[in-house]
C-alpha positions as CSV (number, residue, x, y, z in Angstrom):
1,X,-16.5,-36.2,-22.7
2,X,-18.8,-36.9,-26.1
3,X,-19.0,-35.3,-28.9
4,X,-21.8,-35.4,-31.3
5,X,-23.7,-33.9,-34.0
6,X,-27.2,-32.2,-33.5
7,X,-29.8,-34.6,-35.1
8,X,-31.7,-31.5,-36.1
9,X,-29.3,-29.8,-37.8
10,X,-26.1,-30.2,-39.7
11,X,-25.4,-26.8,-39.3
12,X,-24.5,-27.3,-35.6
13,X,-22.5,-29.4,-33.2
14,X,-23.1,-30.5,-29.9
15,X,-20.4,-31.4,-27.4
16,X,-21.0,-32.6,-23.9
17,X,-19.1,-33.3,-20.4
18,X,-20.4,-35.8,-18.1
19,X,-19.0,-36.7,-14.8
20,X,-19.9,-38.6,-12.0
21,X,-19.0,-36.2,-9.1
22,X,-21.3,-34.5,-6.2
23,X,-24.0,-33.4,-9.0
24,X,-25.4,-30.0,-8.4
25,X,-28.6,-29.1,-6.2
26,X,-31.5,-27.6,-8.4
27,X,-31.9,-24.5,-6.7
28,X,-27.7,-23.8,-7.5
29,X,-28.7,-24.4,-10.9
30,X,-30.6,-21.2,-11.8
31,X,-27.6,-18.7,-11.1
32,X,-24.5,-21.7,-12.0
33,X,-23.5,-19.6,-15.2
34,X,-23.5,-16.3,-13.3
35,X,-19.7,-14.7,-12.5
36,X,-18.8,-15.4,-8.9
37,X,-21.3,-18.0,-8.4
38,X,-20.6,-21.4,-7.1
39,X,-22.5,-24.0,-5.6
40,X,-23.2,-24.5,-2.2
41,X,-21.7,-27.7,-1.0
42,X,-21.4,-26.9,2.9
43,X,-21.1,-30.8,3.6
44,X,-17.8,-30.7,2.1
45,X,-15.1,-31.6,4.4
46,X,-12.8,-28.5,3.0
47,X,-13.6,-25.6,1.1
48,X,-14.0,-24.8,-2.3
49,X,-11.0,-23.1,-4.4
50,X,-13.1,-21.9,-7.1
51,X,-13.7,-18.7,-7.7
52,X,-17.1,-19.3,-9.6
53,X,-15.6,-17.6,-13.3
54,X,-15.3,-20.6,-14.6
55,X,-18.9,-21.5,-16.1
56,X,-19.3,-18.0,-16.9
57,X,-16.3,-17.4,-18.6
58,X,-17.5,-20.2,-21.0
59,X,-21.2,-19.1,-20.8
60,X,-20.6,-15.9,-22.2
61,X,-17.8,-17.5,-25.0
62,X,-20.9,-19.6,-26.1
63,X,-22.7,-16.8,-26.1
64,X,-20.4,-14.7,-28.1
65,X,-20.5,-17.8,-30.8
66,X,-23.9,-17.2,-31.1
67,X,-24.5,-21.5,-29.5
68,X,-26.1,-22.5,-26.2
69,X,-25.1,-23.8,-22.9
70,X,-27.4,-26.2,-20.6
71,X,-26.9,-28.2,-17.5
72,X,-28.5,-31.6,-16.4
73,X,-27.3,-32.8,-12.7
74,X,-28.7,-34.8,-10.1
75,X,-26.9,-34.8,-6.5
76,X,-25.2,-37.8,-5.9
77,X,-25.2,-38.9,-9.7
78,X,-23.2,-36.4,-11.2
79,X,-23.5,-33.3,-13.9
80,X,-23.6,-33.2,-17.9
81,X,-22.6,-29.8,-19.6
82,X,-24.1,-29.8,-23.4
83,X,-22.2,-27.1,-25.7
84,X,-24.3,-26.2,-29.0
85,X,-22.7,-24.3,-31.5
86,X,-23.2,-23.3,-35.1
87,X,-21.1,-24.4,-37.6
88,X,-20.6,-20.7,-39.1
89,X,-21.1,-17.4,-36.7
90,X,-23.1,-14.1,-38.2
91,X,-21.7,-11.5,-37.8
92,X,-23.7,-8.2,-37.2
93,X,-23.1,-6.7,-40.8
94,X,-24.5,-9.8,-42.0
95,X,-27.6,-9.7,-40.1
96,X,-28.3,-6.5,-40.6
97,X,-27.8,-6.9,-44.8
98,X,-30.2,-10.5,-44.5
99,X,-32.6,-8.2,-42.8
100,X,-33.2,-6.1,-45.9
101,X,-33.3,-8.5,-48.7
């Protein structure tokens, strides 16, 4: 696990989580954040205990934070989860009174 600032911006911090495992095919990519979803891995000698709420549980938390989420994996090499976040959340008041100044 890394943790780093975004070179663009102090007002954000980036963390990420590599590993080395199975990777994850491109085309379970697309819905890997969705709730219930889990990647197919078939070729497995036992089944998977997940229930796929995991990555969407801390989708929508990063969401809620008002950051980003994105995935880079290759099969066979491995995944690496980058978490952006602000430094300070707005709130919807706030918005709404920077809107009209």
């Amino acid at each position: 696990m890394g943790r780093s600032s975004n070179p663009r911006s102090t007002n954000q911090r980036a963390i990420a989580v590599t590993d080395t495992g199975i990777g994850i095919a491109s085309e379970d990519q697309k819905h890997i954040f969705n709730p219930f979803a889990r990647a197919d891995h078939s070729n497995k000698l036992h089944p998977s205990d997940s229930t796929g709420l995991g990555l969407a549980i801390v989708a929508r938390l990063v969401n809620l934070l008002q950051g980003k989420i994105s995935l880079v994996s290759q099969l066979g090499v491995g995944s690496t989860f980058t978490v952006i976040l602000p430094l300070e959340v707005t709130t919807n008041v706030e918005v709404i009174a920077t809107d009209f100044h």
